[in-house]
KENUFI-820594 format. One line per 3 residues: number of its first residue (from 1); for each residue z, x, y of N, C-alpha, C. Coordinates in steps of 0.1 Angstrom, whole numbers. Each point is the difference from the previous one (the first is absolute). Layout:
REM residues N
NUM> Z/X/Y/Z/X/Y/Z/X/Y | ...
END
This chain:
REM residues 87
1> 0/8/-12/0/-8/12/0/9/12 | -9/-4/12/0/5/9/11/-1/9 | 4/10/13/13/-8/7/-4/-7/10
4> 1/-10/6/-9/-10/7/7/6/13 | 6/5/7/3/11/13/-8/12/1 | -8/3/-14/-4/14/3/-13/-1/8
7> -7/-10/1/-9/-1/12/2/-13/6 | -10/1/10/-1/-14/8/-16/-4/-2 | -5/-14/-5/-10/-7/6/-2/-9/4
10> -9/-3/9/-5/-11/11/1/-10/-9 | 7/-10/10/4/-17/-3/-21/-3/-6 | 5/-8/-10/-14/-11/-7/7/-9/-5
13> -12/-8/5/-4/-17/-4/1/1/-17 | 1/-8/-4/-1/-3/-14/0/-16/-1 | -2/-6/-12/3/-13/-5/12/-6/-1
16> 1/-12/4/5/-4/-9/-2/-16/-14 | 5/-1/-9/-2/-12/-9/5/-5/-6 | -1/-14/-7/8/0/-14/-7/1/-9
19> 15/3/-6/-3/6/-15/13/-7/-12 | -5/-12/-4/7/-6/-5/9/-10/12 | 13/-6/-4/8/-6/14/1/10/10
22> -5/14/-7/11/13/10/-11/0/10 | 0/7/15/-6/6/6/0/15/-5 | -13/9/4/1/9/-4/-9/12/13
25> 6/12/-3/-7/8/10/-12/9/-5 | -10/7/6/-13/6/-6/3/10/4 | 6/18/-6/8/9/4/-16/9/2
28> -4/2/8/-10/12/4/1/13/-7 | -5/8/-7/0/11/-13/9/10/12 | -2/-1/8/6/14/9/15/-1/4
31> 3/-12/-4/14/-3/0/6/-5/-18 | -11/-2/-9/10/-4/-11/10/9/-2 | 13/-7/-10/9/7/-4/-4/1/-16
34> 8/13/-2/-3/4/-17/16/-6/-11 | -1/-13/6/11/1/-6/1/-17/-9 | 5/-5/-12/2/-13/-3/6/-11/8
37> 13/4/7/6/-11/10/3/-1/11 | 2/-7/9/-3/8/15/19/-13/7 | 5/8/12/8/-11/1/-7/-6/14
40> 0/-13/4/-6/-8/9/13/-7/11 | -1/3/8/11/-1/10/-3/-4/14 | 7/-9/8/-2/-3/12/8/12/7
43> -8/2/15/6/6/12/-3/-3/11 | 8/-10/9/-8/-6/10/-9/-3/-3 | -10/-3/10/-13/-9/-7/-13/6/-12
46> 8/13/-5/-9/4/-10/2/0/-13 | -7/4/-6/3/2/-15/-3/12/-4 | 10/4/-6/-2/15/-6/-1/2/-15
49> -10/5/-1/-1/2/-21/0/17/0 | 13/4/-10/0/11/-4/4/3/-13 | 0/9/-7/-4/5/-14/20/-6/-1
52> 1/-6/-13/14/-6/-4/8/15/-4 | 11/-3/6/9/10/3/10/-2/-15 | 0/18/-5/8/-1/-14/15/-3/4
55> 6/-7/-11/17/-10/2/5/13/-6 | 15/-4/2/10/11/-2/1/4/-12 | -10/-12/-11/5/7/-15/-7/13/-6
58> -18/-1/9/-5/13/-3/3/10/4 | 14/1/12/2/9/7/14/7/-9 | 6/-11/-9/11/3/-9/-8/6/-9
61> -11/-1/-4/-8/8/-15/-1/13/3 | -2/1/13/-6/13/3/11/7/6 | 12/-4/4/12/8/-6/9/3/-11
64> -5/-9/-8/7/3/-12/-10/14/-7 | -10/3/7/-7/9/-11/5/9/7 | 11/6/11/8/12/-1/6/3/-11
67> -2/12/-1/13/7/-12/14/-3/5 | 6/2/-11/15/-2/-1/8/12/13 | -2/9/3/3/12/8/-5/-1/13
70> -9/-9/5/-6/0/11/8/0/6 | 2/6/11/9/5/13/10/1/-9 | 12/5/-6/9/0/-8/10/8/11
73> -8/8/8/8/9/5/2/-2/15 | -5/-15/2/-2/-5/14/-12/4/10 | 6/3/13/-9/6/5/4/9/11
76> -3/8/9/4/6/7/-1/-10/15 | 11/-6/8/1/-8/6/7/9/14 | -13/3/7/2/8/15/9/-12/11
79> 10/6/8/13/-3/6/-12/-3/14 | 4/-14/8/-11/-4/9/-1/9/11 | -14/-3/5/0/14/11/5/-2/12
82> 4/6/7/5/-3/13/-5/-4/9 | 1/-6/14/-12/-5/5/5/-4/13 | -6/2/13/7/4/11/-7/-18/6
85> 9/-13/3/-11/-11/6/3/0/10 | 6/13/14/4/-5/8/-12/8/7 | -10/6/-8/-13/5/8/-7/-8/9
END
């Protein structure tokens, strides 16, 4: 999947239709997403479709594939820096 911030392109027209009860949108090849589900959301008067965002359980799978020892030994946690705010 591409990161949809890494460039910018010019606003286009596209369709719109139904498709079935649903309305549906006609995504221009230069914006499709590579992906199966997308989440569909209001913002003010727009609508935003972006690639569906992974839930906390694939984010628990992919910590459980740490080893048993991962950070065992903590970490080295630097004392805050000083900082003058009356510049």
């Amino acid at each position: 999947m591409t990161d949809p911030t890494a460039t910018t392109t010019p606003h286009i027209t596209t369709r719109v239709f139904k498709s079935g009860n649903s309305q549906a949108v006609r995504i221009p090849r230069e914006l499709q997403l590579d992906v199966d589900e997308v989440e569909i959301f209001r913002r003010g008067d727009e609508l935003v479709i972006r690639p569906k965002r992974k839930n906390l359980l694939e984010v628990l799978d992919i910590l459980a594939g740490f080893s048993d020892d991962f950070m065992k030994d903590g970490r080295e946690d630097l004392p805050p820096q000083e900082r003058d705010f009356d510049a």
